[in-house]
C-alpha positions in Angstrom: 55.9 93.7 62.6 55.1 90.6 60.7 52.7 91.6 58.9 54.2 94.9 57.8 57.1 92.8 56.2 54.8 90.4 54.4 52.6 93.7 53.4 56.3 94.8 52.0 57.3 92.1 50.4 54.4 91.8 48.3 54.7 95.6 47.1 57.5 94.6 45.8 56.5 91.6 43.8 55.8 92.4 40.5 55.0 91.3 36.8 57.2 93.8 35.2 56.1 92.6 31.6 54.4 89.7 29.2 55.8 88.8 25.9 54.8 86.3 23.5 58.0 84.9 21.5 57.7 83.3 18.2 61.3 81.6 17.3 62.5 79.9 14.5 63.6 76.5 14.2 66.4 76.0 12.5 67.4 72.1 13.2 64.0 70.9 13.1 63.1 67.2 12.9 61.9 66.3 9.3 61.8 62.5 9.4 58.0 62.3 9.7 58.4 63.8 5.8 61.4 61.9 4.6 65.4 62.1 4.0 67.7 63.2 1.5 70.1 59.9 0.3 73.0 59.5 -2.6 70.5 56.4 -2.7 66.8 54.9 -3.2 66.0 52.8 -0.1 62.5 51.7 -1.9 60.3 51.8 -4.5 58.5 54.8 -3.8 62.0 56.6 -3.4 62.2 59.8 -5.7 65.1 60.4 -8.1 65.6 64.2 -7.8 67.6 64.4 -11.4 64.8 63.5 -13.6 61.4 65.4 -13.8 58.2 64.0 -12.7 57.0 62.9 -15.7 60.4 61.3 -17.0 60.1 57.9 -18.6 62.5 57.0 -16.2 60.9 57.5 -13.0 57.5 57.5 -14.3 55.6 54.5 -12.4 53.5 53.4 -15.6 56.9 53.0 -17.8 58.1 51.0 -15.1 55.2 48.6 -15.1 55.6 48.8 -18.7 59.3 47.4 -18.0 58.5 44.6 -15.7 55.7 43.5 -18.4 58.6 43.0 -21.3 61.1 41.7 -18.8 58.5 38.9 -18.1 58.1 38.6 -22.2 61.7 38.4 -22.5 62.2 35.6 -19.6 58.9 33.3 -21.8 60.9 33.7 -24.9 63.8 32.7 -23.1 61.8 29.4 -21.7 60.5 28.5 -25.2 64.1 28.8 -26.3 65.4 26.7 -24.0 62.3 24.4 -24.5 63.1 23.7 -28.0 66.5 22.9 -27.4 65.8 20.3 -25.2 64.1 18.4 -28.1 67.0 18.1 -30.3 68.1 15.9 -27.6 71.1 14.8 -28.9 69.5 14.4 -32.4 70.4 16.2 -35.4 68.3 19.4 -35.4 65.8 19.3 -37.8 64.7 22.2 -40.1 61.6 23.2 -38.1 63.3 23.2 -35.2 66.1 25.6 -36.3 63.4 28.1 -37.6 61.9 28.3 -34.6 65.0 28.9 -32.3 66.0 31.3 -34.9 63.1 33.0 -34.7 63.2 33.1 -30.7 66.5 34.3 -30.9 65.3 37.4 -32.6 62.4 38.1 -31.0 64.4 37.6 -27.5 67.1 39.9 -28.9 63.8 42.6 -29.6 62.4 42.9 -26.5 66.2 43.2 -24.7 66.4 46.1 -26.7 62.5 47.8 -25.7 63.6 46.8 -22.3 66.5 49.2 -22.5 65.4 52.0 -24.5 61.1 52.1 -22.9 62.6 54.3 -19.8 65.8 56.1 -21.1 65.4 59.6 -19.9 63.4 62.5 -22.1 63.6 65.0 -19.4 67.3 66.0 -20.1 68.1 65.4 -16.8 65.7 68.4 -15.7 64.9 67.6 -12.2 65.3 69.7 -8.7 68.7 68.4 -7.9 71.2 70.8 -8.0 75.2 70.5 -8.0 76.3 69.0 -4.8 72.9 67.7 -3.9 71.5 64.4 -2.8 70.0 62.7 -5.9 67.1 61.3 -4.1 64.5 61.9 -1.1 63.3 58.9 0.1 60.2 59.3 1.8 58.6 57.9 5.0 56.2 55.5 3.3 55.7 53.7 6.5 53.6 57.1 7.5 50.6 55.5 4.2 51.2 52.2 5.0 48.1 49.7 3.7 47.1 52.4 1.3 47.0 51.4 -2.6 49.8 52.3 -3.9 48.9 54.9 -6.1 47.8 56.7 -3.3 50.9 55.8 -1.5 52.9 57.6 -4.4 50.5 60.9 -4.8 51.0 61.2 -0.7 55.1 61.2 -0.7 55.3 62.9 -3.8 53.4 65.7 -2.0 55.6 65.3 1.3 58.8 66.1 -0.9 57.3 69.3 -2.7 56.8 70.0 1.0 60.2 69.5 2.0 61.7 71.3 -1.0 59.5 74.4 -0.4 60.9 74.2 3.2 64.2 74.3 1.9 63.5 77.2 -0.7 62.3 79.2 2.2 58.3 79.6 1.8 57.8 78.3 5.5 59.7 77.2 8.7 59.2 75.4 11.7 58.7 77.8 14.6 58.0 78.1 18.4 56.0 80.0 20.4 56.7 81.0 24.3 55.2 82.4 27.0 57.7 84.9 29.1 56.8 87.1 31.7 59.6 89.3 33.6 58.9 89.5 37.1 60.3 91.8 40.2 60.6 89.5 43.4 62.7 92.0 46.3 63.8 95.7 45.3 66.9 94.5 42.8 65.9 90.7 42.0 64.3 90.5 38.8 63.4 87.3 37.3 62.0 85.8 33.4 59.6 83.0 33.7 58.3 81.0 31.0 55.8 78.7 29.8 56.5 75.3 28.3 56.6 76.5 24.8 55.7 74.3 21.9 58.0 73.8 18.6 57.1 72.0 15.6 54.6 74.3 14.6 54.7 75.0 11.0 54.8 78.6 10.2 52.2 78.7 7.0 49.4 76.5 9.7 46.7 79.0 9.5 46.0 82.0 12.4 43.5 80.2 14.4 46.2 77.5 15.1 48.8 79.9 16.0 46.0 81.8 18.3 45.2 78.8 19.7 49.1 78.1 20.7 49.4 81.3 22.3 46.4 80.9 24.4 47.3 78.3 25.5 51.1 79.3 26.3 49.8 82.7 28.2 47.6 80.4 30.4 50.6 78.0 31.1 52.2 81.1 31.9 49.7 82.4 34.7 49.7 78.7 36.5 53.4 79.3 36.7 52.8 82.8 38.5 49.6 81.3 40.6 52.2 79.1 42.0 54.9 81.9 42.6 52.1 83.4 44.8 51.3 86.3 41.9 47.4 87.0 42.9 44.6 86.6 40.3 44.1 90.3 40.1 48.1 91.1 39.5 47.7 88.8 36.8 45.0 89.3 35.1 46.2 93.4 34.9 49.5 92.2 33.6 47.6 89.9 30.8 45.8 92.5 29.6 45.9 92.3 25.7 47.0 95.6 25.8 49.9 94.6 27.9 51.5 91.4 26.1 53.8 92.3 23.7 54.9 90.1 20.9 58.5 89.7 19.4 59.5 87.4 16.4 63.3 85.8 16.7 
């Protein structure tokens, strides 16, 4: 009689179906690439109003900047340097000429300093109305890199993240589900894992690889519901597994 109603039992214990599930992401985690900001947390932060190739983001007009700033701050020494020899004493004639001329030439490079990265771009960058102004990438990720490398790298993470945002890829996941019949009216879904973070432009042979793996994830869970090898194998059959996008 025992036997009979284990023999039962397992005629009623069935994989009813296999699916394979690919699901979209829609709150996935995009710190490893950056974060949008009303403001630049470093140097390498990108001001999303300007174009690339703006004099007022570009990295070379910026050197350029710092290089007159440090011109402006000598004149400003030799200035004060030649006001320290009148020294109480009547200035002489030399002495004026030269802090005249220091004057001017101080005055000169103030104004390069303000007009070398004025915008030329018109304010053509991708930053739309009611937008962040910048993306301020994860550096951290190039750290000890030089840094024009460092620049090339999370200028490349944010055309990432803005063609994320336009729509040309997504963040997915991908799921193992089986449907199972376990006594005449109990039916039951069991699932792998699943993995998410997968980015949906990755290539086929990384997506096949994920859902190999997911279906055999899948078949430990049913080894260890008691499924047998040959019930599981029939229901794997590529044939079989159906796949549904979400």
């Amino acid at each position: 009689m025992s036997t009979t109603k284990t023999q039962n039992a397992s005629a009623r214990k069935r994989i009813l179906s296999v699916t394979i599930r690919r699901m979209v992401n829609d709150s996935p985690d995009t710190s490893w690439l950056g974060e949008y900001s009303n403001r630049a947390t470093s140097e390498f932060s990108i001001d999303r109003a300007h174009s690339e190739d703006c004099a007022s983001v570009r990295p070379d007009i910026q050197d350029a900047k710092r290089t007159l700033e440090h011109v402006q701050q000598t004149v400003g020494d030799l200035h004060n340097a030649i006001l320290a020899q009148y020294n109480g004493t009547l200035a002489n004639k030399k002495l004026d000429t030269e802090k005249d001329a220091l004057d001017v030439a101080y005055d000169e490079v103030g104004e390069l300093i303000d007009a070398v990265d004025e915008c030329d771009c018109g304010e053509r960058g991708d930053m739309e109305r009611h937008q962040y102004r910048y993306f301020n990438p994860n550096h951290e990720n190039y750290k000890g890199l030089p840094e024009a490398d460092i620049r090339k790298y999370c200028r490349q993470d944010y055309e990432r993240m803005e063609s994320l945002n336009r729509g040309n890829w997504c963040f997915i996941g991908i799921r193992a589900e089986a449907q199972i019949q376990t006594g005449s009216d109990v039916v039951q879904d069991i699932t792998s894992g699943g993995l998410w973070g997968i980015e949906s432009d990755c290539g086929k042979e990384h997506i096949a690889e994920t859902i190999r793996e997911e279906l055999a994830n899948l078949k430990t869970e049913l080894l260890a519901l008691g499924f047998s090898k040959r019930a599981i194998a029939s229901a794997f059959k590529p044939e079989n597994i159906r796949e549904k996008d979400e």
